[in-house]
NUTI-183586 format. One line per field, with one value per residue (C-alpha): residue number from 1; residue in one letter; chain; z, x, y. Coordinates in pm, whole numbers. Each point is the difference from the previous one (the first is absolute). Layout:
BEGIN
seq c(NUM / ...);
type c(a / ...);
mol c(A / ...);
up c(Z / ...);
east c(X / ...);
north c(Y / ...);
END
This chain:
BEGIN
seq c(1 / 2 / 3 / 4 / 5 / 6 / 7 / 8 / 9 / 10 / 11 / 12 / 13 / 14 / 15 / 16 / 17 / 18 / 19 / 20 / 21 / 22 / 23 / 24 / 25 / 26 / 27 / 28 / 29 / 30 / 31 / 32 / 33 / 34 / 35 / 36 / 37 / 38 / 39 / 40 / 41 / 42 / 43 / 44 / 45 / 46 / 47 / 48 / 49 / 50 / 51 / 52 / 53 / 54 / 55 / 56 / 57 / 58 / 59 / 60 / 61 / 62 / 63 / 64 / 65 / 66 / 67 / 68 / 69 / 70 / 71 / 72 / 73 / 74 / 75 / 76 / 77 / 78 / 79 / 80 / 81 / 82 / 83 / 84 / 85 / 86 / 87 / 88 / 89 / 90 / 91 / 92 / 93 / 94 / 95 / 96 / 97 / 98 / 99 / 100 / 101 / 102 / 103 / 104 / 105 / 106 / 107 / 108 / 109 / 110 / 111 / 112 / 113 / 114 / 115 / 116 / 117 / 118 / 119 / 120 / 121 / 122 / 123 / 124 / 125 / 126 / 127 / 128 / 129 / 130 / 131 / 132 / 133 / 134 / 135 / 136 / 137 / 138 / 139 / 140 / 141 / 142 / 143 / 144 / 145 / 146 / 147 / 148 / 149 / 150 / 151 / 152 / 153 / 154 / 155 / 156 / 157 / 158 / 159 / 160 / 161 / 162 / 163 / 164 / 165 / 166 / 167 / 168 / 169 / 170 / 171 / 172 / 173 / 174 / 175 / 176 / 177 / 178 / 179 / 180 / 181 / 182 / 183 / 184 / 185 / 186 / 187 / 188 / 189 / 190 / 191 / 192 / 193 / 194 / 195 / 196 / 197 / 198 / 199 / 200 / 201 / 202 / 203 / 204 / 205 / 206 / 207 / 208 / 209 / 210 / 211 / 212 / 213 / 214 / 215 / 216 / 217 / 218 / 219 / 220 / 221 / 222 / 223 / 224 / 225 / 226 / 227 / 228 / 229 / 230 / 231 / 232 / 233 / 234 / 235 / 236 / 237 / 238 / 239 / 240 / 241 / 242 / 243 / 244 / 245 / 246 / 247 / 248 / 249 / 250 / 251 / 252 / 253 / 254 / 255 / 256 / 257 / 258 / 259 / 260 / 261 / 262 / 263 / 264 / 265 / 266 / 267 / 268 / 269 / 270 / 271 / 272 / 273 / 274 / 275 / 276 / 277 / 278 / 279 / 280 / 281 / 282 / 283 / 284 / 285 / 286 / 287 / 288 / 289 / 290 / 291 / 292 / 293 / 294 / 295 / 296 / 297 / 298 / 299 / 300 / 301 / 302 / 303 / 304 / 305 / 306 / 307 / 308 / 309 / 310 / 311 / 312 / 313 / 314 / 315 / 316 / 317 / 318 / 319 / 320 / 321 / 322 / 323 / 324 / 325 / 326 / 327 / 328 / 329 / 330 / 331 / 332 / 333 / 334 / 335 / 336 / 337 / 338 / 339 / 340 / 341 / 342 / 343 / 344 / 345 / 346 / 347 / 348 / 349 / 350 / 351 / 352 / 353 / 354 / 355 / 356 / 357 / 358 / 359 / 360 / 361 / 362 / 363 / 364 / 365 / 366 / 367 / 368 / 369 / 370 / 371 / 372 / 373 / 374 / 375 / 376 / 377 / 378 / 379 / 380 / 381 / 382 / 383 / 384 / 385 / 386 / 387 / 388 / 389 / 390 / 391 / 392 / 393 / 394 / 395 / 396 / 397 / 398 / 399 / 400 / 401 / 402 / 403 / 404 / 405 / 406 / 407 / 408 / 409 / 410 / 411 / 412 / 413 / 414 / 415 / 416 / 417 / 418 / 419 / 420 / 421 / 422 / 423 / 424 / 425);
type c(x / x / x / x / x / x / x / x / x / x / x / x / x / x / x / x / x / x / x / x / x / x / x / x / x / x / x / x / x / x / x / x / x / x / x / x / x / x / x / x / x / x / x / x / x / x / x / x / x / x / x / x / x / x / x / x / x / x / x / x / x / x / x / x / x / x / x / x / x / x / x / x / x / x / x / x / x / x / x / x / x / x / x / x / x / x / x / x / x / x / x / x / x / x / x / x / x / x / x / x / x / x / x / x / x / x / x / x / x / x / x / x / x / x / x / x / x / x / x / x / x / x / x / x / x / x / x / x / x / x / x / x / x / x / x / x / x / x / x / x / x / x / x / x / x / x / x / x / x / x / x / x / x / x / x / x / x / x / x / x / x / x / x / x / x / x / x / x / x / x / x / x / x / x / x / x / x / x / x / x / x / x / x / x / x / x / x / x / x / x / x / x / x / x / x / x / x / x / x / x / x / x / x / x / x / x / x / x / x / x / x / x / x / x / x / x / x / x / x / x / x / x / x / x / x / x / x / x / x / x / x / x / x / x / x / x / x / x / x / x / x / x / x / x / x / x / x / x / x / x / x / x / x / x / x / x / x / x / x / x / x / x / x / x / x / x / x / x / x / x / x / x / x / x / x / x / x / x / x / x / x / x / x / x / x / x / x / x / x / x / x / x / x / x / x / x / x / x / x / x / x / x / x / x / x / x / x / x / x / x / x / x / x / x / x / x / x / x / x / x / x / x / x / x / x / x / x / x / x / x / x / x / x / x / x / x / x / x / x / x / x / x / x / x / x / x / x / x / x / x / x / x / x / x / x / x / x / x / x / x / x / x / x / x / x / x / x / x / x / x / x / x / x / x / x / x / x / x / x / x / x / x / x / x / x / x / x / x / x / x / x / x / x / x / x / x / x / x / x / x / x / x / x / x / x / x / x / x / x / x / x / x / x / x / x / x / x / x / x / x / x / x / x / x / x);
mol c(A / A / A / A / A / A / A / A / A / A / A / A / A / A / A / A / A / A / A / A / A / A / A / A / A / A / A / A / A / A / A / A / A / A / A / A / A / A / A / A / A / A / A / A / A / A / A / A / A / A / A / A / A / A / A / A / A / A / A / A / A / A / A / A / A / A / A / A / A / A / A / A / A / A / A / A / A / A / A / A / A / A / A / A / A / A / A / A / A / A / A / A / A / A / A / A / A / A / A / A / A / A / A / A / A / A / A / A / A / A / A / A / A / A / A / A / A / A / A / A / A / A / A / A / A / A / A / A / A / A / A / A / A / A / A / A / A / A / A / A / A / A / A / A / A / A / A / A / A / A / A / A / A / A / A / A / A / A / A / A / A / A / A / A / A / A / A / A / A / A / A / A / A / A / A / A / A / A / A / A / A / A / A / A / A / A / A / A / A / A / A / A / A / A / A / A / A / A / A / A / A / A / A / A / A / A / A / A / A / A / A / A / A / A / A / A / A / A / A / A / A / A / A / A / A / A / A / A / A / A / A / A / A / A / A / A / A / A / A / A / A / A / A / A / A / A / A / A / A / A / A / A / A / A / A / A / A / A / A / A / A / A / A / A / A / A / A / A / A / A / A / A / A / A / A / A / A / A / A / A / A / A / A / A / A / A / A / A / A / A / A / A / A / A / A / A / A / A / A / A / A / A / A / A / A / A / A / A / A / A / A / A / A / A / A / A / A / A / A / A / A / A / A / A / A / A / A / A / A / A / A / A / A / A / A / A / A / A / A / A / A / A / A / A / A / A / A / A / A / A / A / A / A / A / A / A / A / A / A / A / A / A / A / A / A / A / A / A / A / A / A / A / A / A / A / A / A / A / A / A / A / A / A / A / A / A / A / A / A / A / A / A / A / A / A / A / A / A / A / A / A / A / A / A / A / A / A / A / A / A / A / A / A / A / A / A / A / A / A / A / A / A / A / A / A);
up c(10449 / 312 / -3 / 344 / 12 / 276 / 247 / 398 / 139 / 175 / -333 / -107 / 106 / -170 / -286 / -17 / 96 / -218 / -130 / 206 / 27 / 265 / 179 / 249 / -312 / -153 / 255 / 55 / -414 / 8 / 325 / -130 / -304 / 198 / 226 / -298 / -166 / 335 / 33 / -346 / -225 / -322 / 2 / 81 / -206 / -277 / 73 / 71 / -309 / -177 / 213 / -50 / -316 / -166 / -63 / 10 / 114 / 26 / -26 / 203 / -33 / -352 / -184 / -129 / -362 / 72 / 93 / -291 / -222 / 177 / -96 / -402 / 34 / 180 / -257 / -105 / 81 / 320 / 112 / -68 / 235 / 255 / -47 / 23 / 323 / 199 / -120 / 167 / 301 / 67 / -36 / 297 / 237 / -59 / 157 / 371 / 66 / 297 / 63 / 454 / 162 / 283 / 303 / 267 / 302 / 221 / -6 / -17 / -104 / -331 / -150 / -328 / -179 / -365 / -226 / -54 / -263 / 124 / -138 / -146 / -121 / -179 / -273 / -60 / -323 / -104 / -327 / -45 / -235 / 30 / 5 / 191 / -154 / 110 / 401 / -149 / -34 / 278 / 264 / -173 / -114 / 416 / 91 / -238 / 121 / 346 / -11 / 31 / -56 / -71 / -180 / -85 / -204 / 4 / -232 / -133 / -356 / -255 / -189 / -218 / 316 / -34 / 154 / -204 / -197 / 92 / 358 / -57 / -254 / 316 / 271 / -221 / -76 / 377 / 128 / 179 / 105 / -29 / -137 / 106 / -158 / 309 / 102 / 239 / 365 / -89 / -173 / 352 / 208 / -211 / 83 / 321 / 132 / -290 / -204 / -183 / -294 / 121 / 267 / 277 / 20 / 301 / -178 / -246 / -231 / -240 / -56 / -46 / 98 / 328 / 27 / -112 / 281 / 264 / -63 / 25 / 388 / 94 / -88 / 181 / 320 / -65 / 0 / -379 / -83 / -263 / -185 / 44 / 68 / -335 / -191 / -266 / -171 / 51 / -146 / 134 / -252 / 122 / -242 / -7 / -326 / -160 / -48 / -333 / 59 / -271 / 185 / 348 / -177 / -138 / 345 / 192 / -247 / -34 / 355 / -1 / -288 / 257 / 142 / 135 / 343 / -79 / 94 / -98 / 117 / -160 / 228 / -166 / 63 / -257 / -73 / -334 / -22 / 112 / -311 / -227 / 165 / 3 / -392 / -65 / 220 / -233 / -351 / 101 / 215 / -355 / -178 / 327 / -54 / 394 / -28 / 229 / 270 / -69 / 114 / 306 / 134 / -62 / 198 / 303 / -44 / 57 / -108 / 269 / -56 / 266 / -110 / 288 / -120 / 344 / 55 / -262 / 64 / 367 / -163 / -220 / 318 / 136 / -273 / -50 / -324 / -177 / -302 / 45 / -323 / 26 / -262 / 103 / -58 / 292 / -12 / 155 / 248 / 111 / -30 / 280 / 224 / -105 / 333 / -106 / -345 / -107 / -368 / -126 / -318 / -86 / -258 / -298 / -162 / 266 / -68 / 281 / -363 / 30 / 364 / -88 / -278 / -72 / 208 / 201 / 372 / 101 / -35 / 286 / 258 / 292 / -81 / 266 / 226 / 42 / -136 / 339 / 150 / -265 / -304 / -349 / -92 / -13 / 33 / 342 / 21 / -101 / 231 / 373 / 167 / 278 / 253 / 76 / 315 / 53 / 382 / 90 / 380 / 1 / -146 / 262 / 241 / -133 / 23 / 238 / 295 / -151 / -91 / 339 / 170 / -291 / 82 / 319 / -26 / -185 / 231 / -226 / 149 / -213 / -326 / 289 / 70 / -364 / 31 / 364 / -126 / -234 / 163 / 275 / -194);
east c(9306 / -53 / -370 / -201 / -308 / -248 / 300 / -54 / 11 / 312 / 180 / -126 / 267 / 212 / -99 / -90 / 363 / 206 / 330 / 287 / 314 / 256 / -115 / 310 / 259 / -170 / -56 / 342 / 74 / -268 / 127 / 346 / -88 / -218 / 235 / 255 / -208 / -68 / 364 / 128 / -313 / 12 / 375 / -165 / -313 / 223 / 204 / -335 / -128 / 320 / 1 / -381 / -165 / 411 / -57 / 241 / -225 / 234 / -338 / -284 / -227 / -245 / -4 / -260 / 149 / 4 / -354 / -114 / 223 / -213 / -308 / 92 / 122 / -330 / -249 / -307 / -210 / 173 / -51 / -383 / -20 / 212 / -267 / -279 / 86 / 150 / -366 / -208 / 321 / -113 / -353 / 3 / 259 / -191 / -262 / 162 / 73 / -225 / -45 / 1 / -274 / -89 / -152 / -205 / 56 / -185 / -90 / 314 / 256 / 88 / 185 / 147 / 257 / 209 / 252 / 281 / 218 / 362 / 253 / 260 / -55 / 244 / -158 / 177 / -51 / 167 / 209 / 152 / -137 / -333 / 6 / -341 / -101 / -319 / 78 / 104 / -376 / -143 / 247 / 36 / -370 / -119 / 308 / -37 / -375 / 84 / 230 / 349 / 270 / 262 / -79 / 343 / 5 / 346 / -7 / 309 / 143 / -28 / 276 / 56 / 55 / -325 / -327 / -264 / -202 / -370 / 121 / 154 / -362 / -221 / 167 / 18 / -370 / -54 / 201 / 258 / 319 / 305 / 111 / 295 / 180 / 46 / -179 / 16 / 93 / 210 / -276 / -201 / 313 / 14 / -402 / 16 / 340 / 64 / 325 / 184 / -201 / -317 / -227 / -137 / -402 / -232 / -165 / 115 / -256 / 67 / 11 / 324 / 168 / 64 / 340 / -206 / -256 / 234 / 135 / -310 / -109 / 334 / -5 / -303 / 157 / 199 / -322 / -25 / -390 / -56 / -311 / -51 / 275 / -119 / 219 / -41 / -319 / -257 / -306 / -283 / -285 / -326 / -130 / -344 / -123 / -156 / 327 / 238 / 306 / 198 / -63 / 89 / 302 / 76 / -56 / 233 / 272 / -18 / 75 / 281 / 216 / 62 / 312 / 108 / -94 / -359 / -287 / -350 / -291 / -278 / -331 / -255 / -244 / 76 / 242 / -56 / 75 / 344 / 41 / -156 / 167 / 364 / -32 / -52 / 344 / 215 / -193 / 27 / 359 / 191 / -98 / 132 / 322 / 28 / -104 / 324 / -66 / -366 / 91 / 229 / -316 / -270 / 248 / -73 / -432 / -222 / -351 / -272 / -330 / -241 / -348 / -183 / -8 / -10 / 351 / 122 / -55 / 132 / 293 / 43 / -53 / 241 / 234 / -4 / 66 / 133 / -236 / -313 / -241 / -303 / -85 / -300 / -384 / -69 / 304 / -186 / -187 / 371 / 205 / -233 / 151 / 366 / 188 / 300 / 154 / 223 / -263 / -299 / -45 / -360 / -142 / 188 / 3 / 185 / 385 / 251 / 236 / -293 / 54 / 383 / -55 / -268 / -381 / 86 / 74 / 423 / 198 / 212 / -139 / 101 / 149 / 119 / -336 / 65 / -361 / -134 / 77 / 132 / -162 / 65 / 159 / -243 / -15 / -12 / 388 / 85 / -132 / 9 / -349 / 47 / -309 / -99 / -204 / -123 / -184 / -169 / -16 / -348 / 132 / 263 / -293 / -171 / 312 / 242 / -116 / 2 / 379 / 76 / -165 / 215 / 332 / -10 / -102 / 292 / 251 / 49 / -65 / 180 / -279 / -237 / 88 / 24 / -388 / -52 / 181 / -184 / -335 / 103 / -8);
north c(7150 / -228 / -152 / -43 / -186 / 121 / 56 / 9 / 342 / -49 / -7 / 333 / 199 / -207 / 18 / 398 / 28 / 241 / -65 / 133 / 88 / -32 / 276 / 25 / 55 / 170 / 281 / -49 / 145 / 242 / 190 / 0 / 178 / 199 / 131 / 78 / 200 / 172 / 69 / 38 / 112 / 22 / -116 / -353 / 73 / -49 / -251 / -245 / 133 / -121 / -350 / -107 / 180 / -21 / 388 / 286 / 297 / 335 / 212 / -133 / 232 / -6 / 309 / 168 / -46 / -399 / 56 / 151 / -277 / -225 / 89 / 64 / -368 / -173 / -77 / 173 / -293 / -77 / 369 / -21 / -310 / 172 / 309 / -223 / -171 / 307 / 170 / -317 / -15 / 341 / 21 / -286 / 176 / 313 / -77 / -128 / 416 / 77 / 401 / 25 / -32 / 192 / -198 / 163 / -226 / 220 / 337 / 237 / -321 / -25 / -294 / -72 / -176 / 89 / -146 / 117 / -132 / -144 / 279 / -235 / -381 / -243 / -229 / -332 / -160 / -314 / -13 / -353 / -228 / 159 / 381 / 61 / 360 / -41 / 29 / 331 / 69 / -186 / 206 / 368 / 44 / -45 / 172 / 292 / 30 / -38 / 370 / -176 / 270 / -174 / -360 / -178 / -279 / -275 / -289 / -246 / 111 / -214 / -162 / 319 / 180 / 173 / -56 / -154 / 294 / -120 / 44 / 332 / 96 / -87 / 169 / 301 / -84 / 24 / 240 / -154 / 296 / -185 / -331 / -192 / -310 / -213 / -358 / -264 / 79 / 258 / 251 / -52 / 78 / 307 / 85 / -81 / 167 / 266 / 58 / 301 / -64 / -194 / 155 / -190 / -16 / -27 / -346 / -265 / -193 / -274 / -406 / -148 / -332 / -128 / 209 / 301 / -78 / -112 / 365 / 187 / -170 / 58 / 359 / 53 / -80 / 319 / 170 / 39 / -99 / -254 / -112 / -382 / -254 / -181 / -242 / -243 / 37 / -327 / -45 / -248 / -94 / -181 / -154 / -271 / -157 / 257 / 168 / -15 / -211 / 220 / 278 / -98 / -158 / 350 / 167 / -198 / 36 / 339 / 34 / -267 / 207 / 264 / -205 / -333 / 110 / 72 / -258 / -94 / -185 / -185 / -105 / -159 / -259 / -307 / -181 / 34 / 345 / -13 / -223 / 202 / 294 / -176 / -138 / 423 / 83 / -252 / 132 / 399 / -39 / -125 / 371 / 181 / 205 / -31 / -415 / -39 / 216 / -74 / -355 / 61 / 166 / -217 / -292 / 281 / -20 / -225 / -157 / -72 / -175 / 54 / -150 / 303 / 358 / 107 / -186 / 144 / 370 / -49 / -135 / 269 / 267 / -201 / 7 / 418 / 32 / 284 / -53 / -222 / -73 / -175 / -241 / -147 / 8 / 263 / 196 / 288 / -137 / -154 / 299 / 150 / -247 / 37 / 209 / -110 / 164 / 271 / 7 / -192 / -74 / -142 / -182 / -234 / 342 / 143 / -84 / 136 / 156 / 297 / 107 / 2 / 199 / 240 / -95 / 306 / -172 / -38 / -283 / 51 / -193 / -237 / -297 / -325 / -56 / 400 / 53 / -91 / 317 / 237 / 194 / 32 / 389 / 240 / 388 / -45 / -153 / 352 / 208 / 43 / 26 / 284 / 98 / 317 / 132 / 341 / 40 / 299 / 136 / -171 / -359 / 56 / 21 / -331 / -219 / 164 / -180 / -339 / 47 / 125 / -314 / -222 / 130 / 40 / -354 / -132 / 222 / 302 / 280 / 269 / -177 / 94 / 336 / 150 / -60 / 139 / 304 / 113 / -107 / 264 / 242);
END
């Protein structure tokens, strides 16, 4: 990690800068395989399963009988945690359902507004060197409670040619209609356009790389709807003394295992922790499976001290990030000014593994400085939100000349005479 002592403002967006690739090539790749899989579906499905995961798939599509393997193979302790989190995962999501409410603008209008859940969704869950079954969770459980018809699921195989059996346990778990051994670029080319074997959906959810996200914006501009463009995960911890140093340590690498392309942040307001801090990095890194690509991303993060709190929150807000925990004496009091996060974790007690896991909120959130504008999935990112207005002869009455005098205003006078016509009468 790169250390920065009380650095002018006019560095900050240096240094809250995210690692990146050459975004021209690789556009250039990702359309390519886009427009392949467009053409030649599952034909090149295949083929880019066999190139990048080094997999032969003849029969894409999960059975129920590998299903059911699955969950005979995933163990009993591991199924209890799965239970456990999806329980507290759904207890939280439950709760965002809002029943309409009708809205009496004036007398005779009615107004109201209802979900209604998006008929056909594709889940993207990454395989790799880190088979994430717990997206599974985060993305069917709000789904499933949304009222999604049709919730499709694509994820890489694993080396066996199957997919990995917590994944396959958890969308079960959840609900989740049809499975699909596909990754990368290609299984969002299948989502987004459709094949013989996998259907296209109306929205695609899921992290992924930068080729996976580079997919799922360019998709959109073919109208298909996606979640967030998030990429790389990050992490930004703000710590002040009375924080543990082994457990910021902890935090940062737990976000810096997810790949080489991930980033994380320390602010803090002493020099001295950022020692204390770094002396934990080299003691925990050497009992890391992942230490290597633990390593390549902690050369992409960075350590600030800043010896004002308020500097330090502004440079938090400024730096958006994905996960934020607050290490410091008045965590609470500070969270109230954090505008700027995808989740908030508060408190030393507070460790960002939970909110991945099993607290109850969703780990899929914005990543890249996207936190500024976007949200974190919810129920809401799987339903559409459509109004309703019912006017009687005497609402008509109460608004109809205001509309008139409005359209005729903006020169349209066929929006003016659907009013005057009925008001004749």
């Amino acid at each position: 990690m790169k250390v920065y002592i009380n650095p002018d403002r006019r560095e900050w967006g240096h240094i809250t800068a995210r690692p990146v690739m050459d975004t021209m090539s690789l556009q250039d790749t990702v359309k390519a395989i886009l427009q392949d899989v467009k053409k030649n579906g599952d034909e090149a499905v295949k083929n880019y399963t066999l190139k990048f995961d080094g997999m032969i798939v003849e029969q894409s599509t999960v059975s129920d009988e590998e299903i059911n393997e699955a969950s005979r193979s995933v163990s009993p302790e591991l199924k209890r945690a799965i239970e456990l989190a999806a329980n507290n995962i759904h207890r939280f999501h439950e709760k965002q359902l809002q029943q309409p409410e009708i809205i009496e603008t004036m007398p005779g209008i009615k107004c109201w507004r209802r979900s209604a859940g998006i008929e056909k969704v594709g889940l993207y869950i990454p395989g790799g060197t880190a088979p994430l079954f717990s997206t599974v969770l985060m993305l069917g459980i709000p789904a499933k409670l949304a009222g999604c018809k049709d919730i499709v699921l694509c994820t890489p195989p694993g080396k066996n040619n199957k997919v990995n059996p917590a994944i396959l346990f958890a969308a079960q778990l959840v609900g989740v209609t049809r499975i699909f051994k596909a990754g990368g670029v290609q299984a969002i080319a299948a989502m987004a356009y459709g094949t013989a074997t996998i259907p296209a959906v109306y929205k695609i959810f899921g992290p992924g790389n930068q080729y996976v996200n580079c997919a799922k914006q360019l998709v959109q501009l073919d109208g298909i709807a996606i979640d967030m463009p998030a990429g790389p995960s990050e992490v930004c911890v703000l710590a002040d003394e009375s924080c543990n140093p082994s457990f910021v340590a902890a935090d940062l690498l737990s976000q810096a295992e997810h790949g080489t392309d991930s980033q994380v942040l320390l602010v803090c307001n002493a020099e001295a922790i950022v020692k204390q801090v770094s002396e934990e990095l080299e003691k925990q890194l050497n009992d890391l499976p992942r230490r290597d690509i633990t390593k390549q991303a902690l050369l992409n993060s960075n350590a600030v001290v800043l010896s004002n709190m308020d500097d330090s929150i502004d440079l938090v807000n400024q730096y958006a990030p994905e996960h934020l925990i607050i290490a410091c004496k008045d965590a609470e009091k500070i969270a109230d000014k954090i505008v700027n996060a995808g989740s908030v974790f508060i408190g030393n007690y507070s460790p960002e593994s939970t909110g991945d896991y099993a607290s109850g909120t969703n780990h899929t959130l914005p990543t890249n400085g996207f936190a500024r504008s976007y949200s974190g999935v919810s129920v809401d990112s799987f339903v559409k939100k459509i109004t309703y207005q019912q006017i009687t002869k005497q609402g008509l009455q109460q608004i109809g000349n205001a509309v008139e005098e409005m359209a005729a205003a903006e020169g349209l006078d066929a929006h003016k005479n659907a009013i005057s016509i009925r008001l004749k009468k």
